[in-house]
C-alpha positions as CSV (number, residue, x, y, z in Angstrom):
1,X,88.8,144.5,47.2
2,X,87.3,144.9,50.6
3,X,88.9,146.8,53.6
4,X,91.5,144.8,55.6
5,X,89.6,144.7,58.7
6,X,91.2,145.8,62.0
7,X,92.0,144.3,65.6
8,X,90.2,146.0,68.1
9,X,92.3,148.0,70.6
10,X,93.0,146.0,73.5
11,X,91.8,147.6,77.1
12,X,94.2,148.0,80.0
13,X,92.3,148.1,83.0
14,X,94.8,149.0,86.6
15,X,95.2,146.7,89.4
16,X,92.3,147.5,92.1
17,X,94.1,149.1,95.2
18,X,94.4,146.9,98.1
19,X,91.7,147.6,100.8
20,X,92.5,148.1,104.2
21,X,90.2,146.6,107.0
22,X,88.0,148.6,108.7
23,X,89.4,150.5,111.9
24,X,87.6,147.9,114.5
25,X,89.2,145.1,112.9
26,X,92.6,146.2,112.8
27,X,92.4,147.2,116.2
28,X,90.9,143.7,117.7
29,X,93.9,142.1,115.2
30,X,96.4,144.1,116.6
31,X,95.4,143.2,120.2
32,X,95.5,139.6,120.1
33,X,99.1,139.5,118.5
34,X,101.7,141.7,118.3
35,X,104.7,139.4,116.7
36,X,105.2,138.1,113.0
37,X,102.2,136.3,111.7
38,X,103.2,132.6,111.8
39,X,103.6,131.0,109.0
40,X,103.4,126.7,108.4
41,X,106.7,125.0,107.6
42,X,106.6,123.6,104.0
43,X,105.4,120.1,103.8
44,X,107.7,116.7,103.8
45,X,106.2,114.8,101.3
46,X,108.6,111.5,102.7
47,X,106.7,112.2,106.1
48,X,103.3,112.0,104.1
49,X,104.2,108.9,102.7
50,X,105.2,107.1,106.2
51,X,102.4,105.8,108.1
52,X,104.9,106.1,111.3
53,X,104.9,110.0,111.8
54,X,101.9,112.0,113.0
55,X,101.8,115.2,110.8
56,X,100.0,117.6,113.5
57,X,101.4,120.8,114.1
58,X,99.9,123.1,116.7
59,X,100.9,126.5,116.4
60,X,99.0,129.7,119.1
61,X,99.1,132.9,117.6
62,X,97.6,134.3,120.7
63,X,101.2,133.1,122.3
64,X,104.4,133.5,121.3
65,X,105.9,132.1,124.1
66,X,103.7,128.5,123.6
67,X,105.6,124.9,122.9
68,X,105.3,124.2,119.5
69,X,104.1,120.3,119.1
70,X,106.0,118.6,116.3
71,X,105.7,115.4,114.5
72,X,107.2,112.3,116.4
73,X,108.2,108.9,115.2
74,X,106.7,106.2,117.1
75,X,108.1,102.9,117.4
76,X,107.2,100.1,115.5
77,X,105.5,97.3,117.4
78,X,107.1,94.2,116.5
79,X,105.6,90.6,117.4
80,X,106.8,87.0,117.3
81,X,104.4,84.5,115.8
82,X,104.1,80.8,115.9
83,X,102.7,78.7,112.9
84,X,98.9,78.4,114.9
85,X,99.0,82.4,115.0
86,X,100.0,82.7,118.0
87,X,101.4,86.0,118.6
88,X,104.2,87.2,121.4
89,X,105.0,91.0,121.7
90,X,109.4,91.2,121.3
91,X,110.5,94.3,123.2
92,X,111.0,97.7,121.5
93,X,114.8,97.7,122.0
94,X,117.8,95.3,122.8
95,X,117.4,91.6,122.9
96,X,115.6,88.7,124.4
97,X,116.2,85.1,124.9
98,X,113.4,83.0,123.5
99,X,113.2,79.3,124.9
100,X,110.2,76.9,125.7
101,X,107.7,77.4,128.7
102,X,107.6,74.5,131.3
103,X,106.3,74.4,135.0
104,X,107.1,76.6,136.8
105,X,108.7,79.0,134.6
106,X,106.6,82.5,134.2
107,X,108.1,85.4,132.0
108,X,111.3,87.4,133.5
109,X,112.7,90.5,131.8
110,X,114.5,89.3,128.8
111,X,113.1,86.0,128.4
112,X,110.2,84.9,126.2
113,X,108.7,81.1,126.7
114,X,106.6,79.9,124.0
115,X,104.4,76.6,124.3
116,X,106.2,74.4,122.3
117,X,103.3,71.2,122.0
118,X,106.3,69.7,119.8
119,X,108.6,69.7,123.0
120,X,111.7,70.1,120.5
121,X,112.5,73.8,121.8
122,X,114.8,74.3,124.1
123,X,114.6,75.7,127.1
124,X,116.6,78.8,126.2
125,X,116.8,78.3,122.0
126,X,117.9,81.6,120.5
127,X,118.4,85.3,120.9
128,X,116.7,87.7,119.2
129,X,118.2,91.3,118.7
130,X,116.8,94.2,117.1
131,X,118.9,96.5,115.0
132,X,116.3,100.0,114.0
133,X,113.9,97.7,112.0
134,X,116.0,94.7,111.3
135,X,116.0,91.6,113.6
136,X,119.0,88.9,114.2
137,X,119.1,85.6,115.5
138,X,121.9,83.8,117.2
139,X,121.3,80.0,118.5
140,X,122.0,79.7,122.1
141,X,123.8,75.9,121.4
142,X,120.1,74.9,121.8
143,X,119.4,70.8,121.1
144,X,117.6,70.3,118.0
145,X,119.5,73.3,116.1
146,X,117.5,76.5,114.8
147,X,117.2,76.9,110.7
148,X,116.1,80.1,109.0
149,X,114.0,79.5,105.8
150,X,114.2,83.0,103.7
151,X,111.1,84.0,101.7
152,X,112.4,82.7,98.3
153,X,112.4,79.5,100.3
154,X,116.2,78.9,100.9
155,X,116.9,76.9,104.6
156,X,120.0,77.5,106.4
157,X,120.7,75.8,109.4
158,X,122.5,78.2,111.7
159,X,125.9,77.2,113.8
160,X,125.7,77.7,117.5
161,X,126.7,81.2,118.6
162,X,126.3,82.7,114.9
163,X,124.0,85.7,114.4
164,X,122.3,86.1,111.2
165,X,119.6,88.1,109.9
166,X,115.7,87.1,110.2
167,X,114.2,87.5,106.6
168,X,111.6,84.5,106.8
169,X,110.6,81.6,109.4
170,X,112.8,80.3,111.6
171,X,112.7,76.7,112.9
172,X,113.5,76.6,116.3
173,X,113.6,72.6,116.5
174,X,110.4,71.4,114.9
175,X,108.6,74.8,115.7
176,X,108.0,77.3,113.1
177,X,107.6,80.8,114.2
178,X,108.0,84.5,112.5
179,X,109.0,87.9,113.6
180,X,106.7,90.7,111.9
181,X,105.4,94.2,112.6
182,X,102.2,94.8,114.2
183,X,100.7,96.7,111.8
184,X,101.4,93.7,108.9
185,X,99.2,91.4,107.6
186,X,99.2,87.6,108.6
């Protein structure tokens, strides 16, 4: 019977010691920073995933009395369309009173007047307010009535001094418009 055979002997080699930098290079380190080495805050994956945040962070190590940049949330763009694409910036905050253009009549703070070629607008139709990143609408007792049409295609005609939320087209008369994001499609 042949000789069980045997494991060979495992080798344990030591950690290498650390090596230290060279006296030059320590000294020109030491020189151009004499705090705590800064180090880059862990990463928000949520911020990643938001096309809304800018994700630059400046830090100087030369100074530790320098503003440190963060990330910022900029607002949304928002923009009111009409069905022949059309397109009316809404403002970034509050309200505004939308209502058809005529003669004479130029854009004032607060009011937006759309070319209504349907002439079933009223001159001051609805509200618009913006709520963070939802938008209401409240009829302004207009004369041909404002309707909402949600995206599964329900229509609900709205009652005079009612606010409701915008989740699809609203009619304002016979004219069809839309309130979107900038950065959206269509």
């Amino acid at each position: 019977m042949p000789a069980a055979a045997t494991a060979p002997t495992p080798v344990v080699v030591p950690p290498a010691p650390p090596t230290q930098p060279a006296p030059a290079e320590a000294a020109s380190a030491s020189s151009l920073w004499s705090g705590p080495i800064p180090v880059a805050a862990p990463v928000d994956t949520a911020l990643e995933a938001d096309d809304d945040y800018d994700d630059a962070t400046i830090m100087s190590p030369v100074d530790d009395d320098a503003t440190v940049l963060s990330a910022r949330h900029r607002a949304a763009r928002w923009l009111l369309v009409t069905a022949d694409g059309a397109t009316h910036e809404l403002p970034a905050q509050g309200s505004v009173e939308i209502g058809r253009a005529s003669r004479g009549r130029g854009e004032t703070h607060g009011h937006l007047f759309i070319a209504d070629p349907t002439r079933t607008m009223s001159k001051s139709h609805v509200r618009l307010r913006r709520d963070g990143d939802d938008w209401f609408v409240t009829d302004l007792d207009s004369t041909n009535g404002t309707a909402k049409r949600a995206s599964e295609g329900a229509r609900t005609v709205l009652t005079p001094g009612e606010e409701v939320a915008v989740d699809g087209v609203l009619e304002l008369g016979d004219l069809e418009v839309r309130v979107r994001r900038a950065d959206e499609e269509g």
